[in-house]
C-alpha positions as CSV (number, residue, x, y, z in Angstrom):
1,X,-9.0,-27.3,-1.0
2,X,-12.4,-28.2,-2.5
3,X,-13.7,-26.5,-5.2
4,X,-16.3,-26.0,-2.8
5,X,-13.8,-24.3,0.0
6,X,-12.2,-22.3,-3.1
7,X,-15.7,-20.8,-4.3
8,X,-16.4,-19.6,-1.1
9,X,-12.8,-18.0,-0.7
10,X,-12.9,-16.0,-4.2
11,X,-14.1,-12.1,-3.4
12,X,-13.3,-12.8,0.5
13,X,-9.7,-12.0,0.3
14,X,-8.4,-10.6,3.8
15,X,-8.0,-6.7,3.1
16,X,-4.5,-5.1,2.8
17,X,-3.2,-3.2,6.0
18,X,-3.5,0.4,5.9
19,X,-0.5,2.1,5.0
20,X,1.5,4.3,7.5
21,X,2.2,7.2,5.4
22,X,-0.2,9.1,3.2
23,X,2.9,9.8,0.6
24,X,6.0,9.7,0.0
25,X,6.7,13.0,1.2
26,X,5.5,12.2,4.6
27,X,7.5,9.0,4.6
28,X,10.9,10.8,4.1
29,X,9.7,13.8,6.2
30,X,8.4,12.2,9.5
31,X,10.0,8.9,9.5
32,X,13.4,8.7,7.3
33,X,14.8,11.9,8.0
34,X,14.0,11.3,12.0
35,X,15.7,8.0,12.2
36,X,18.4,8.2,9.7
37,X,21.3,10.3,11.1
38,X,24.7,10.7,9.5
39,X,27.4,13.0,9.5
40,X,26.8,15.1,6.9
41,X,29.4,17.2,4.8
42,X,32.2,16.2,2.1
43,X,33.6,12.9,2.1
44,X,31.2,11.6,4.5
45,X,27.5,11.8,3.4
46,X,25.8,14.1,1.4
47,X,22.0,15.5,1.7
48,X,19.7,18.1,0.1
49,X,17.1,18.9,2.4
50,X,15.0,19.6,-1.2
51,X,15.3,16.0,-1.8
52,X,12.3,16.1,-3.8
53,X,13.6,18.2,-6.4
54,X,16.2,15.3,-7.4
55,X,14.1,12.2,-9.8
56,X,16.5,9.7,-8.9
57,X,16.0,10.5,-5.3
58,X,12.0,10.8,-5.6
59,X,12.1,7.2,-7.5
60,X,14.6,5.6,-4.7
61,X,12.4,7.0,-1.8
62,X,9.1,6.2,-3.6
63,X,10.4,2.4,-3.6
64,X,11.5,2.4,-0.3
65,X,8.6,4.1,1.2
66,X,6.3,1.0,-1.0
67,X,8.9,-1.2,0.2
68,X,8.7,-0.4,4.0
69,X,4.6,-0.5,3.8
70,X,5.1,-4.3,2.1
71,X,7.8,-5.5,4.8
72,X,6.5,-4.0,8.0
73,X,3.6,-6.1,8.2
74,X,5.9,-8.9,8.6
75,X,6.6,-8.2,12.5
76,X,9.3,-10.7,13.1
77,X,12.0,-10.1,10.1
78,X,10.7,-7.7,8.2
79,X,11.6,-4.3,9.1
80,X,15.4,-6.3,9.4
81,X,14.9,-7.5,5.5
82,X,13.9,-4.1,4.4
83,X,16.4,-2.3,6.1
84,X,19.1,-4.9,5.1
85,X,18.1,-5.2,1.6
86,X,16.3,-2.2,0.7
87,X,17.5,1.0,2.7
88,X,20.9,0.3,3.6
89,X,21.6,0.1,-0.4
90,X,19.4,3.5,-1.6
91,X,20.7,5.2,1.3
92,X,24.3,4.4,0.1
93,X,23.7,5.7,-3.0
94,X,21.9,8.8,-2.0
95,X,24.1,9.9,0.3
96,X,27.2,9.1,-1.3
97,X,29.1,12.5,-1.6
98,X,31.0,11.8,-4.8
99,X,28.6,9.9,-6.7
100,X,25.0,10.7,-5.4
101,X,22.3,13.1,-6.5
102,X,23.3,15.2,-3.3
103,X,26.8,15.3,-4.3
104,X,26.6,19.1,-5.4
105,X,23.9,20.0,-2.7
106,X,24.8,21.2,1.0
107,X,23.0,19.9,4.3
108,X,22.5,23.6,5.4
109,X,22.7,25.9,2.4
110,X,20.2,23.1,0.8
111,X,19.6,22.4,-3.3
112,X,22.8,23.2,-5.5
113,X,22.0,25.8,-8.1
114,X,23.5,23.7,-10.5
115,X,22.3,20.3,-10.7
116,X,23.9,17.3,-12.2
117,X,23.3,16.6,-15.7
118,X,20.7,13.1,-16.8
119,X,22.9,10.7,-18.5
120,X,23.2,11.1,-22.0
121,X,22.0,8.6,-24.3
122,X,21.5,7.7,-27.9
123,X,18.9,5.6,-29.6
124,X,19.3,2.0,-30.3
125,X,20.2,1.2,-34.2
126,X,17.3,-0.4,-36.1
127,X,17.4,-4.4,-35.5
128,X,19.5,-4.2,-31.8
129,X,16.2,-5.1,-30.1
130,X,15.9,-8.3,-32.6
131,X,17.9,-10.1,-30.5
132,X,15.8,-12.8,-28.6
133,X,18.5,-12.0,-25.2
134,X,17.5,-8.6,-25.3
135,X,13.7,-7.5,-24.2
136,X,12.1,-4.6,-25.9
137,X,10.3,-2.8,-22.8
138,X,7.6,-1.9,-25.7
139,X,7.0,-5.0,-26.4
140,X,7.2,-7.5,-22.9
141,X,8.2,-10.5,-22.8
142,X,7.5,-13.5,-26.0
């Protein structure tokens, strides 16, 4: 391209698509939750249909619901790579009944009165993050 070509392209950048869903919340609510069907209960799958009062299932939605708005411009392969390597790997963990935020939770009877418990954790010792394998997130990367 010409430096010519270039200048003319810089602040002409083709505009994003509009997104489908206003929120999160609206992606889960009118589009998930409508094509996603499982058989819900022990040992099979496991829901809480106050998914948004679990974090790790807010986070995991948020990033498939940016994820879906990225790959479903793409209309040949896209919705395929974002269900293939996006959904089909959150939704495993979500709705796993052991091992998933909904494990406590019922389908019907909805958000468990006694939710699981964030992992525990203990602060780093002084010089662990001196290691130049190891990236302080408060510092990025040198």
């Amino acid at each position: 391209m010409t430096p010519r070509a270039l200048e003319a392209t810089v602040g002409h950048a083709t505009a994003s698509p509009p997104q489908l869903f206003a929120s999160v919340e609206e992606f889960v609510n009118t589009y998930l939750s409508r094509i996603v069907r499982r058989r819900l209960g022990q040992g099979t799958a496991m829901w809480c249909p106050e998914w948004w009062r679990h974090p790790e299932a807010v986070v995991r939605f948020d990033g498939l619901w940016c994820a879906f708005e990225y790959f479903v411009v793409d209309r040949n392969t896209g919705v395929s790579n974002w269900w293939l390597y996006h959904a089909d790997p959150h939704l495993r963990a979500l709705l796993h009944p052991d091992h998933g935020p909904f494990a406590l939770c019922d389908p019907e009877d909805g958000h468990s009165g006694h939710p699981l418990e964030p992992l525990p954790v203990c602060p780093a010792p002084p010089g662990t993050w001196d290691n130049p394998l190891f990236r302080n997130p408060g510092q990025g990367v040198t």
